[in-house]
NUPAKE-624326 format. One record per atom (N, C-alpha, C, O): y, z, x; residue in one letter. Coordinates in steps of 0.1 Angstrom, whole numbers, padded with zeros to 4 digits, always signed. Each point is the difference from the previous one (the first is absolute). Example, Ala and Ser with C-alpha at 12.3 -4.5 7.8 and 13.67 -1.06 7.14 Angstrom:
<recs>
-0057+0078+0132a+0012+0000-0009a+0012+0000+0009a+0000+0007+0010a+0011-0014-0014s+0011+0000+0009s+0011+0008-0008s+0011+0001+0005s
</recs>
This chain:
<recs>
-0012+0000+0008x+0012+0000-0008x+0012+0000+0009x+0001+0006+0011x+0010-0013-0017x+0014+0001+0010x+0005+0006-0004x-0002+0004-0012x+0015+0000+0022x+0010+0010-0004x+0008+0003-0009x+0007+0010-0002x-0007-0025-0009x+0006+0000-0010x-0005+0012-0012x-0007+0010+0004x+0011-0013-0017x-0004+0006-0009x-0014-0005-0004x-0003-0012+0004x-0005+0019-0010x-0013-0003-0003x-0003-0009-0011x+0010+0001-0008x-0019-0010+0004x+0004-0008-0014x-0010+0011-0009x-0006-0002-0010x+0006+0014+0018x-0002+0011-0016x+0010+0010-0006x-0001+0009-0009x+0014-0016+0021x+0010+0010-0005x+0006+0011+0011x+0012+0005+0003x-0028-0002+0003x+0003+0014+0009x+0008-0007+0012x+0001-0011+0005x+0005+0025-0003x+0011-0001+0012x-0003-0008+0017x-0007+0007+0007x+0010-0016-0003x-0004-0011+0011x+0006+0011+0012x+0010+0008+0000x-0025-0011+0011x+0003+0008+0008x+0010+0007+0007x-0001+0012+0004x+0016-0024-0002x+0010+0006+0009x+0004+0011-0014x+0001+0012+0003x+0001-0014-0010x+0003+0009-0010x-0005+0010-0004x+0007+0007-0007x-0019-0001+0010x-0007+0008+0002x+0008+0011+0012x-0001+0013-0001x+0010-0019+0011x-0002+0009+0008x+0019+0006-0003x+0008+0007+0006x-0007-0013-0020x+0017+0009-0002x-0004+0005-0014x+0005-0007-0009x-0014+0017+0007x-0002+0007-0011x+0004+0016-0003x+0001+0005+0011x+0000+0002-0019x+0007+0011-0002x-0011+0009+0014x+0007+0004+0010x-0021-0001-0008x-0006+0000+0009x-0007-0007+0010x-0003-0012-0003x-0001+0016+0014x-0003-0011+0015x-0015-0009-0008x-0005+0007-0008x+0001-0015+0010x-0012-0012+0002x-0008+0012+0007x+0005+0007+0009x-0016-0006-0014x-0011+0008+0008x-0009-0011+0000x-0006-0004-0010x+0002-0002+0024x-0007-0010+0001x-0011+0003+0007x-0001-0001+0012x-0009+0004-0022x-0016+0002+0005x-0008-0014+0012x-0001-0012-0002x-0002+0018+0009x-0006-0010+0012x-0016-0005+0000x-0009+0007+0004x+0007-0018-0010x-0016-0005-0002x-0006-0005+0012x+0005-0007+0009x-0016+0010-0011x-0010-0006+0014x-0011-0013-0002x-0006-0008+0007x+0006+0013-0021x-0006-0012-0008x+0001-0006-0012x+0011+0002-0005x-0019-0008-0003x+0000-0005-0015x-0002+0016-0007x+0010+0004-0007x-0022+0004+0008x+0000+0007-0009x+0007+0013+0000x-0002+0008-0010x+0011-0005+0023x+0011+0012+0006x+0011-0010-0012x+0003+0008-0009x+0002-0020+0008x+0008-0003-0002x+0001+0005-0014x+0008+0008-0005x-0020-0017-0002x-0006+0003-0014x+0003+0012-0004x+0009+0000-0009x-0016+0015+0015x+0007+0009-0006x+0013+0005+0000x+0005+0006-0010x+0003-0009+0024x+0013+0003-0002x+0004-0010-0010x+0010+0005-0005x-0012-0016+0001x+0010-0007-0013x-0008+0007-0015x+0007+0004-0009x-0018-0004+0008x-0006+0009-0009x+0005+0017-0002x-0006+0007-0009x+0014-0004+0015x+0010+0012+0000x+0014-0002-0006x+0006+0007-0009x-0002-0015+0013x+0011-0007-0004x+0011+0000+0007x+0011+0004-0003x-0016-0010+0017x+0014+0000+0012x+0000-0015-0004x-0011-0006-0003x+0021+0000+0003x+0011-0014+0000x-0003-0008+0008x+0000-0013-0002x-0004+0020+0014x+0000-0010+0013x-0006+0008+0009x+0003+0012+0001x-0012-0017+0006x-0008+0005+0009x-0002-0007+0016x-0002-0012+0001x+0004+0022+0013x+0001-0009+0006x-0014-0001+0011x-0011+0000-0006x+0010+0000+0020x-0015-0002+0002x+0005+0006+0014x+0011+0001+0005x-0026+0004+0002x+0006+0010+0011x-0008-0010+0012x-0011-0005+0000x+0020+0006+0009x-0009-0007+0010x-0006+0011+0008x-0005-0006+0010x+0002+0017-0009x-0013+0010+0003x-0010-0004-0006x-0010-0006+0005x+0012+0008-0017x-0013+0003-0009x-0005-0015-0002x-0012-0003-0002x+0022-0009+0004x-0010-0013+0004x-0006-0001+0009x-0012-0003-0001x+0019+0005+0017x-0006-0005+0010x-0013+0016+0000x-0010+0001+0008x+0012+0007-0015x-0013+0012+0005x-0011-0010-0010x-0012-0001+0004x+0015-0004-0013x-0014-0003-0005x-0001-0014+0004x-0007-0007-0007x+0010+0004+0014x-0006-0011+0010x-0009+0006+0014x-0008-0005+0007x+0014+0018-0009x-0007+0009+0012x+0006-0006+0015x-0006-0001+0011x+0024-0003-0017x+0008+0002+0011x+0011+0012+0003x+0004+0008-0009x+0000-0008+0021x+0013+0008-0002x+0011-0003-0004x+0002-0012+0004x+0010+0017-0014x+0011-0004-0003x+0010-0009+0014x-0001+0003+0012x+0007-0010-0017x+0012-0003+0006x-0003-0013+0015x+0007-0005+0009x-0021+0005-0011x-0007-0008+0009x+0004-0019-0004x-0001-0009+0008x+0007+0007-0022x-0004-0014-0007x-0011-0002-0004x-0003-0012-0001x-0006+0020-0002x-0013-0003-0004x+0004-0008-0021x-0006-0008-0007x+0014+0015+0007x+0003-0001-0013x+0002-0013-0005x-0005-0004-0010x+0014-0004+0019x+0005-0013-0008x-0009-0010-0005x+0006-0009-0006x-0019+0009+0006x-0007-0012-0006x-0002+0011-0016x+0004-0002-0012x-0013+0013+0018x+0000+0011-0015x+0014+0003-0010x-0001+0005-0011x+0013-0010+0017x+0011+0002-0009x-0001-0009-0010x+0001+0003-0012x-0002-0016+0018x+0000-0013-0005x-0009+0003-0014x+0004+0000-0012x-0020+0004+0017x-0008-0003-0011x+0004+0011-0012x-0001-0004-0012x+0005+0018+0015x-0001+0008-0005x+0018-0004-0009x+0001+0002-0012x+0007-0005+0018x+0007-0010-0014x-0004-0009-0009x+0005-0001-0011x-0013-0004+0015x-0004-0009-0007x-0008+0006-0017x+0000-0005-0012x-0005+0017+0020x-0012+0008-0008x+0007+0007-0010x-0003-0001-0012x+0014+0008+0017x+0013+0010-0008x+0006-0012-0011x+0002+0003-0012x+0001-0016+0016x+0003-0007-0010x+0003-0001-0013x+0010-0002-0007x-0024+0006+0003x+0005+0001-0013x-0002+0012-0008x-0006+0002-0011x+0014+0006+0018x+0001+0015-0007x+0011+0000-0004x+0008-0002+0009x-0001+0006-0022x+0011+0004-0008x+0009+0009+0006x+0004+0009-0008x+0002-0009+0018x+0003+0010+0010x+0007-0007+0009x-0003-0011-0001x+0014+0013+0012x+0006-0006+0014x-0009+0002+0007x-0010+0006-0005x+0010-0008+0017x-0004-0001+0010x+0007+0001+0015x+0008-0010+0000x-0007+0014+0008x+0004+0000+0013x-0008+0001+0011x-0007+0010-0002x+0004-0017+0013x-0005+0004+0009x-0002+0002+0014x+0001-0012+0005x-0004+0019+0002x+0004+0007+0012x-0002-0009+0010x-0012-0003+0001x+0017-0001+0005x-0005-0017+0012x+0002+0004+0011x+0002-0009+0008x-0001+0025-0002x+0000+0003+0013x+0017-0004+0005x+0010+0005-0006x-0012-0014+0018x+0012-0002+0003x+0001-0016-0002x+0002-0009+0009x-0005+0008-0019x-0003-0016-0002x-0009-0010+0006x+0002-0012-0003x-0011+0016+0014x-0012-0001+0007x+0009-0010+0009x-0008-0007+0007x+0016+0005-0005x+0006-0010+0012x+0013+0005+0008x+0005+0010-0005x+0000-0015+0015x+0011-0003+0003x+0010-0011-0004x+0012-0001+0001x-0020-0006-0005x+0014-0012-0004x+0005+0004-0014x-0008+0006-0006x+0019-0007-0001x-0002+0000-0008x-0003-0008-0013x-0003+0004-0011x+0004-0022+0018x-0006-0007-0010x-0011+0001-0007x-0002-0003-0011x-0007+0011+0023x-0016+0000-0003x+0000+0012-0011x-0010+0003-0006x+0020+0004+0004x-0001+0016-0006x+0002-0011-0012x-0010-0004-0007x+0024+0001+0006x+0004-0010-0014x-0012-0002-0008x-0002+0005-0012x-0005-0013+0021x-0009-0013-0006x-0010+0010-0006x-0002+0000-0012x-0005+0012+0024x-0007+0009-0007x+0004+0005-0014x-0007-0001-0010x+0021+0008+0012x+0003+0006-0012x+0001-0014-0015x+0002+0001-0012x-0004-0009+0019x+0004-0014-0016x-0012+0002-0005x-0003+0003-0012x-0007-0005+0024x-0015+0000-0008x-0007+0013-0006x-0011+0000-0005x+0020+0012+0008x-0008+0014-0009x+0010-0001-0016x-0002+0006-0010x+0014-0018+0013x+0012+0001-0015x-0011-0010-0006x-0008+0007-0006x+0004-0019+0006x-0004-0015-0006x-0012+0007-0008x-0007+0009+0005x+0005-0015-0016x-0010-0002-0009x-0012-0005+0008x+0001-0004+0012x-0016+0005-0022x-0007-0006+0000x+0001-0016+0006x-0002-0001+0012x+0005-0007-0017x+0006-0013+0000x+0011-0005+0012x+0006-0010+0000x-0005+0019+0008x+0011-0001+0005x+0014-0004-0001x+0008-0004+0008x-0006+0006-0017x+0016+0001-0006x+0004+0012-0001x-0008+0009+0004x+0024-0004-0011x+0002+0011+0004x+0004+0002-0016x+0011-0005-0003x-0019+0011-0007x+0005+0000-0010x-0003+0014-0005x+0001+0003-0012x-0003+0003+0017x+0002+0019-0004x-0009+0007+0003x+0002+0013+0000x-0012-0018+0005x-0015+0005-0002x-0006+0008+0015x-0011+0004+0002x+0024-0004+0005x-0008+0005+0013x+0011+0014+0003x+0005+0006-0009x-0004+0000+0024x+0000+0011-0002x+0019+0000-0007x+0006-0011-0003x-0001+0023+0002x+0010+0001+0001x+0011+0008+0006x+0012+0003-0004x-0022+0002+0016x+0007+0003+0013x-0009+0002+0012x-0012-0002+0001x+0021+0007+0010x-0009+0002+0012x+0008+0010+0007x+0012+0000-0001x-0018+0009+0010x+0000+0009+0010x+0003-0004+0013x-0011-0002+0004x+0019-0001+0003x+0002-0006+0015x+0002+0010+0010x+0012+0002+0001x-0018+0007+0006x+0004+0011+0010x+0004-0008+0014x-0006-0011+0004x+0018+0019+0003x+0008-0006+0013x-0007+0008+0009x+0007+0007+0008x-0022-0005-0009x-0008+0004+0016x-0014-0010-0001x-0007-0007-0008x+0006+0011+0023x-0012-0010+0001x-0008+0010+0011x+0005+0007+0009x-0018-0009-0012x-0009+0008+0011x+0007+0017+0001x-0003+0007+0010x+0011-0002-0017x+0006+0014-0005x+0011+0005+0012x+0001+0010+0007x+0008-0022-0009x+0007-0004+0010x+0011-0009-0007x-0003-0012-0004x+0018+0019+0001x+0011-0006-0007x+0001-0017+0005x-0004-0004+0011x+0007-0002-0019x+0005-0012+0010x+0016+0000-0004x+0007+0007-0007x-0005-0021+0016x+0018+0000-0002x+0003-0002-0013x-0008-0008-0006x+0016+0012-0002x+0006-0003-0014x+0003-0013-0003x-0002-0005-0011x+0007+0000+0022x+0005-0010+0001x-0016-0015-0005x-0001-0010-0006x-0004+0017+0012x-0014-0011-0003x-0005+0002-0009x-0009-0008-0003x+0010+0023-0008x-0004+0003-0011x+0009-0004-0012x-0003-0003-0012x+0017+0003+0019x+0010-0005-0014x-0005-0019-0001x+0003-0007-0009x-0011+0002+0020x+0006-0011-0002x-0016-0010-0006x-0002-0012-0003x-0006+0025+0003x-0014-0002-0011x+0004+0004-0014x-0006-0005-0009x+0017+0013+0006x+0000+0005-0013x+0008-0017-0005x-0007-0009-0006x+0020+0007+0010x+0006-0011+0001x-0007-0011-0003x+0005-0006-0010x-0018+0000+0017x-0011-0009-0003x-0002-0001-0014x+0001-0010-0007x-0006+0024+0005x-0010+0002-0015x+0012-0003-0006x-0001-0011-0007x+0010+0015+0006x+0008+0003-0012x+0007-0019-0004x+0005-0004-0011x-0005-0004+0022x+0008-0011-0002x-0016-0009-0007x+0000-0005-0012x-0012+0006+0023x-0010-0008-0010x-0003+0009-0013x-0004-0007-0010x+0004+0018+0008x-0006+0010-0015x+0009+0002-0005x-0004+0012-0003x+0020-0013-0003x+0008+0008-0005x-0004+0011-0007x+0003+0011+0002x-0012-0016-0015x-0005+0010-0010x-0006+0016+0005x+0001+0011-0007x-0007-0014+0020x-0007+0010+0002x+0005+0009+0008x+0006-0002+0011x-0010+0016-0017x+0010+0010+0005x-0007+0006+0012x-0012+0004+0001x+0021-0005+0008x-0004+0003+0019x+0003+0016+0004x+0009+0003+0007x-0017+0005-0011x+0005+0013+0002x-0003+0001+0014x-0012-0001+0004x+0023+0004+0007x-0002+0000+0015x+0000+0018+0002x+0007+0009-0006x-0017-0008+0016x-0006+0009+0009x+0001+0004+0007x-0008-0005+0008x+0017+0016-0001x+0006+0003+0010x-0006+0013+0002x+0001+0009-0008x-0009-0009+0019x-0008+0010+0012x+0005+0007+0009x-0006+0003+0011x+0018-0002-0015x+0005+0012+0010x-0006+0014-0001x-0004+0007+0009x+0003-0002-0025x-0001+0010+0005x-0014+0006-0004x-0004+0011+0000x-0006-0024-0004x-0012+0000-0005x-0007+0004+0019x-0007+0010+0004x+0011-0019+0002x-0002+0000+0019x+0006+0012+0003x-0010+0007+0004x+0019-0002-0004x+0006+0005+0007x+0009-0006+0011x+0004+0007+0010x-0001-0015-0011x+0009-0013+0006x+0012+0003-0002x-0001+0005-0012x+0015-0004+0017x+0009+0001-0004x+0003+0006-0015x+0006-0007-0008x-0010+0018+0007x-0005+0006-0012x+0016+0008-0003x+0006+0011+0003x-0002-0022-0009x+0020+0010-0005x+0007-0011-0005x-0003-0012+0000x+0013+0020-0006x+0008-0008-0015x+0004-0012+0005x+0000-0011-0004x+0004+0015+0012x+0011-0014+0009x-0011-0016+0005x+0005-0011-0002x-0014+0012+0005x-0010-0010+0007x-0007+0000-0011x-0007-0010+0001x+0005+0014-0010x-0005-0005-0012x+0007-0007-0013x-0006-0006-0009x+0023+0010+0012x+0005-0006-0007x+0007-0012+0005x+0007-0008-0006x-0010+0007+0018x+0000-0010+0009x-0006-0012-0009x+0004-0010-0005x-0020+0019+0007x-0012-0018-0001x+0003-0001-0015x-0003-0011-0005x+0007+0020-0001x+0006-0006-0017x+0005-0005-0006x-0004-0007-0008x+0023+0010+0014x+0004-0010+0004x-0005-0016+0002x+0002-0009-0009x-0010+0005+0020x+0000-0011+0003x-0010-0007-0008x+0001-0012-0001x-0011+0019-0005x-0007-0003-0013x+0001-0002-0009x-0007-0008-0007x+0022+0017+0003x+0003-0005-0013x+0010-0017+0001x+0001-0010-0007x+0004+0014+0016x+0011-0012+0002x-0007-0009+0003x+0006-0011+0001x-0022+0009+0002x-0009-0012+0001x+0000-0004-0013x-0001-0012-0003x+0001+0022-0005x-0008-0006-0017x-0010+0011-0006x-0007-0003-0009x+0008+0016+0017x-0015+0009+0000x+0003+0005-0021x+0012+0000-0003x-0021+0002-0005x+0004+0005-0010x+0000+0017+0001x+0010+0003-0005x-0015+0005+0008x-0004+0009+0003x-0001+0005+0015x+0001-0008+0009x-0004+0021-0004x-0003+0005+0013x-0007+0011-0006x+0001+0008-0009x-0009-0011+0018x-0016+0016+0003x+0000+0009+0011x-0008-0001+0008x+0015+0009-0007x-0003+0013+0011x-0008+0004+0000x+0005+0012-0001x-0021-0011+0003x-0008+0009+0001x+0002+0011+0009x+0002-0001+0012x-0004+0012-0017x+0002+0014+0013x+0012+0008+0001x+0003+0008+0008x+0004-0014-0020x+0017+0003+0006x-0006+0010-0011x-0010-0005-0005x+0012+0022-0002x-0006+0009-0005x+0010+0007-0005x+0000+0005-0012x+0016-0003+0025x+0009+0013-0001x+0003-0003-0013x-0003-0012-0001x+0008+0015-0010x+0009+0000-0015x+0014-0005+0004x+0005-0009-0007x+0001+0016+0018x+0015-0007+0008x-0003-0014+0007x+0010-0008+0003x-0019+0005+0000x-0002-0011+0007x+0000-0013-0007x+0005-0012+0001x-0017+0021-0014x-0001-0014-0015x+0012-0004-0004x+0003-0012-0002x+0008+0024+0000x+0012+0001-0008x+0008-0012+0006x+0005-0009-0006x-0006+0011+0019x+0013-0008+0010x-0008-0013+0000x+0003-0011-0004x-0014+0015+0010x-0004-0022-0001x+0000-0008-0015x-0001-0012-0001x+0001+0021-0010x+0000-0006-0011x+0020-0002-0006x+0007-0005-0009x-0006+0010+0015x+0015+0001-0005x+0005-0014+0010x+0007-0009-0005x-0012+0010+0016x+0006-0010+0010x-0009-0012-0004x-0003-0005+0011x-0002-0002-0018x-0011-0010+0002x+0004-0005-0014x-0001+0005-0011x+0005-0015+0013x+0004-0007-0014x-0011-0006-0007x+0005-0005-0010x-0016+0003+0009x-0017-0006-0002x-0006+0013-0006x+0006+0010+0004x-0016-0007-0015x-0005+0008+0000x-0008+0007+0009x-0003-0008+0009x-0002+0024-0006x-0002+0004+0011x-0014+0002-0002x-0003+0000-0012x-0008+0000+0019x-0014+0004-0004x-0006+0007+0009x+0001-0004+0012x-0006+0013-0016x-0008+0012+0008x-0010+0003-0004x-0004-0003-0011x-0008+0011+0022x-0013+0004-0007x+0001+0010-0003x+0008+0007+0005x-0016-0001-0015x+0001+0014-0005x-0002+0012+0013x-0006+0002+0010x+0017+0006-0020x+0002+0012+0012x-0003+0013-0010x+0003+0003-0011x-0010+0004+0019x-0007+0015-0008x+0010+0008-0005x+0010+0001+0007x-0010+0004-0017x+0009+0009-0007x+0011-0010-0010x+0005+0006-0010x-0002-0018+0013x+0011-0010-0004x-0010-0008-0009x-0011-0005+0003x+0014+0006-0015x+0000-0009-0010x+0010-0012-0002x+0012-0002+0003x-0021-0005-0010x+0010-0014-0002x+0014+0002-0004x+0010-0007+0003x-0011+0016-0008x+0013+0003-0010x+0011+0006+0011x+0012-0003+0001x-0018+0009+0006x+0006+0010+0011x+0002-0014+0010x+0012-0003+0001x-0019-0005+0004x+0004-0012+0011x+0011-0006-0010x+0011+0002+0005x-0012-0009-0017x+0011-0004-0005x+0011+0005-0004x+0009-0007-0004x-0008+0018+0005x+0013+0012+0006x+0010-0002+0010x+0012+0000+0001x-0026-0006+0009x+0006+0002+0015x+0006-0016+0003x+0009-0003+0009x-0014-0004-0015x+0006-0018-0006x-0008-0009+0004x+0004-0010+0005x-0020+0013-0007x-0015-0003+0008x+0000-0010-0018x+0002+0004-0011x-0005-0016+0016x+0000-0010-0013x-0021-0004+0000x-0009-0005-0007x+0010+0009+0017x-0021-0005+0000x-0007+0008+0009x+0006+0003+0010x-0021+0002-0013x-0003+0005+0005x-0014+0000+0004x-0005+0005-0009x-0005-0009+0019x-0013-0011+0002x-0004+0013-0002x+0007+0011-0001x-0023-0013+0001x-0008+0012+0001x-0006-0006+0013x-0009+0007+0006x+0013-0020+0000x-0011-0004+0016x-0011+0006-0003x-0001+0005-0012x-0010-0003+0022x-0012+0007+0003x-0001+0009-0008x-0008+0008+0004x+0012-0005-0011x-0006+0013-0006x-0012+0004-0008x-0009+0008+0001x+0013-0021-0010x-0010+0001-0015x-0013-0006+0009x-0011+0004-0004x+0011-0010+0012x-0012-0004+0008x-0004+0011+0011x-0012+0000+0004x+0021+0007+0000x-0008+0009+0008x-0005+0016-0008x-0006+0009+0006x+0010-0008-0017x-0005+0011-0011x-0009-0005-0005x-0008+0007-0007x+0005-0023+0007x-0013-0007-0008x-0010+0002+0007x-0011+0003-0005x+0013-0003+0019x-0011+0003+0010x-0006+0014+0003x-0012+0002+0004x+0021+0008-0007x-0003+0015+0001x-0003+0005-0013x-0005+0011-0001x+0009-0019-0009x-0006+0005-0013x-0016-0007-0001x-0009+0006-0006x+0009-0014+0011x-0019-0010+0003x-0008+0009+0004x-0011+0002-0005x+0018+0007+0022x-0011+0010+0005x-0002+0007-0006x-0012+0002-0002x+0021+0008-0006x+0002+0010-0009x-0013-0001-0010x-0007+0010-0005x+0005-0024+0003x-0007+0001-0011x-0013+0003+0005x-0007+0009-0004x+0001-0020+0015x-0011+0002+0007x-0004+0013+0002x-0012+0003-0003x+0022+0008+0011x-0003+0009+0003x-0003+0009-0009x-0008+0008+0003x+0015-0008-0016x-0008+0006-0010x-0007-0002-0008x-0001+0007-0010x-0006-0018+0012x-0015+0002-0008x-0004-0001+0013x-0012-0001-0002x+0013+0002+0013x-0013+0005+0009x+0002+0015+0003x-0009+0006+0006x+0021-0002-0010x+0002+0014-0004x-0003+0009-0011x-0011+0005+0001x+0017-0003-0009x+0002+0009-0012x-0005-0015-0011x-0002+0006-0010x+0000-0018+0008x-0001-0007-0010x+0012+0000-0011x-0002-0009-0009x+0009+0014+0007x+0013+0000-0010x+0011-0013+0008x+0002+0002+0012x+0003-0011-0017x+0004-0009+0008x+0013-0002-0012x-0002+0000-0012x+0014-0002+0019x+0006-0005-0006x+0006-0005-0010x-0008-0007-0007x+0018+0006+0003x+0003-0013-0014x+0004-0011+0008x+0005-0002+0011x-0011-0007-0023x-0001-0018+0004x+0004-0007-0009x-0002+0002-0012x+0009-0013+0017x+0000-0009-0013x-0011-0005-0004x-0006-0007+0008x+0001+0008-0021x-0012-0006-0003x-0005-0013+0003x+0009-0008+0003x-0020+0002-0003x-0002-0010+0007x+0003-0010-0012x+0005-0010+0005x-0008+0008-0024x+0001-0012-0004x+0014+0004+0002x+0003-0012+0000x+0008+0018+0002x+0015-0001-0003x+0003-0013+0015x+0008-0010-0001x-0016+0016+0012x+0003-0011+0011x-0008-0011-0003x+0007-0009+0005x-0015+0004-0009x-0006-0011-0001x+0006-0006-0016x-0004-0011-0004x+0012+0018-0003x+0008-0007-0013x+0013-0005+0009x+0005-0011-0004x-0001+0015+0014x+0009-0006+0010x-0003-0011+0004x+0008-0010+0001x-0020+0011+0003x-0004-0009+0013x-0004-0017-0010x+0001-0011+0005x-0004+0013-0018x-0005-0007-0012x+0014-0009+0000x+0000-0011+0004x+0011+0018-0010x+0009-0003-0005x+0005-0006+0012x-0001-0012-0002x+0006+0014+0013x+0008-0007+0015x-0007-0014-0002x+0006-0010+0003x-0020+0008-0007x-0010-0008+0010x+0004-0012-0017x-0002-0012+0002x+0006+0014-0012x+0000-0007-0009x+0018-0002+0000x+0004-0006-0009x+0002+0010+0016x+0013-0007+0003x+0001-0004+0015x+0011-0004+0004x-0021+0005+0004x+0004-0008+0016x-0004-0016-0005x+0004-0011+0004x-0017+0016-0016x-0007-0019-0003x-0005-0002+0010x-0006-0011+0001x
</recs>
């Protein structure tokens, strides 16, 4: 789906992110992660590049991802719901090649570009967990945005996710030059202080996006002028510790958990598989 309005009415993604509270954007790793977060009733859902490249049984941040991005748009397609998703640092240095990448996670089936693909993407300015120049990251955002207009480029700044130049100034630096590329949004991961949220959201003309922070509710980030908020890794790394959990207690005590029932996921899986066709 694109950023526009939806033809069911509901609010098109960029618009999503100026609402009375922030976009809580649940992070999918697959078709049926995705399934239940739109079967909850999040709007838009976006996709985590951990929890892809781990179930490839790679490490994050490696590029393992970009052929799995491709398919797994493809797959999200046709779910009633946005989409955005995480492309690393757009798996290249050039940034035509990012462009062309990002055209082909927007284009339809058919290859045309007629609503059906994602309706945004994640671009982080490190590589190998190591900042790069801004200057080569504003001028990938710039790419996407002249070949994709529709699609919203929420750019990624790893200062203080690394520990890199971790302060207001060098972060509002790479923001700056992101937004003035065309960036729709900016992501601080790691930035945590309440004064820190305050000031880069006050200073950043783009909506601001953060990962959740303990004790801070959405309501509480959108206080602080936090317009989105990813869950990244999370919902996949609690999926994985809630899995042993279970194992371990029926090889334990036998009392196991609550689950979603299984026809509720296979009435899911019924229903996606009779609208992918």
């Amino acid at each position: 789906m694109t950023s526009a309005t939806s033809p069911t009415g509901r609010p098109g993604f960029r618009e999503l992110h100026h609402q009375r509270l922030p976009l809580v954007l649940p992070n999918a790793w697959d078709v049926p992660s995705a399934l239940a977060f739109a079967d909850a009733g999040f709007a838009a859902v976006g996709t985590t590049s951990f929890g892809v490249a781990s179930g490839l049984g790679r490490p994050d941040g490696g590029g393992a991802t970009r052929g799995a991005n491709l398919a797994l748009a493809r797959a999200l397609a046709p779910l009633p719901v946005h989409v955005s998703v995480d492309i690393e640092d757009g798996y290249s240095d050039d940034p035509d090649e990012v462009a062309a990448y990002v055209w082909a996670l927007a284009a339809s089936r058919d290859g045309s570009q007629t609503g059906t693909g994602v309706a945004g993407v994640n671009i982080e300015d490190s590589t190998a967990e190591t900042l790069v120049d801004p200057a080569t990251h504003a001028a990938k955002v710039a790419a996407v945005k002249a070949r994709c207009p529709e699609v919203f480029v929420n750019a990624r700044i790893d200062t203080y996710w690394l520990d890199q130049d971790a302060g207001i100034a060098p972060t509002l630096d790479r923001a700056a030059r992101y937004v003035d590329a065309g960036a729709d949004g900016v992501f601080v991961p790691g930035a945590t202080d309440p004064a820190v949220l305050r000031e880069l959201a006050a200073a950043v003309p783009v909506p601001l996006n953060v990962l959740p922070i303990p004790a801070l509710s959405a309501a509480d980030l959108g206080e602080l002028g936090v317009r989105r908020v990813s869950t990244g890794s999370l919902p996949y790394r609690a999926a994985l510790h809630a899995a042993v959990r279970v194992a371990e207690a029926v090889r334990g005590t036998g009392t196991v958990p609550e689950a979603t029932p299984y026809p509720e996921l296979q009435a899911r899986l019924i229903d996606y598989a009779s609208r992918r066709g």
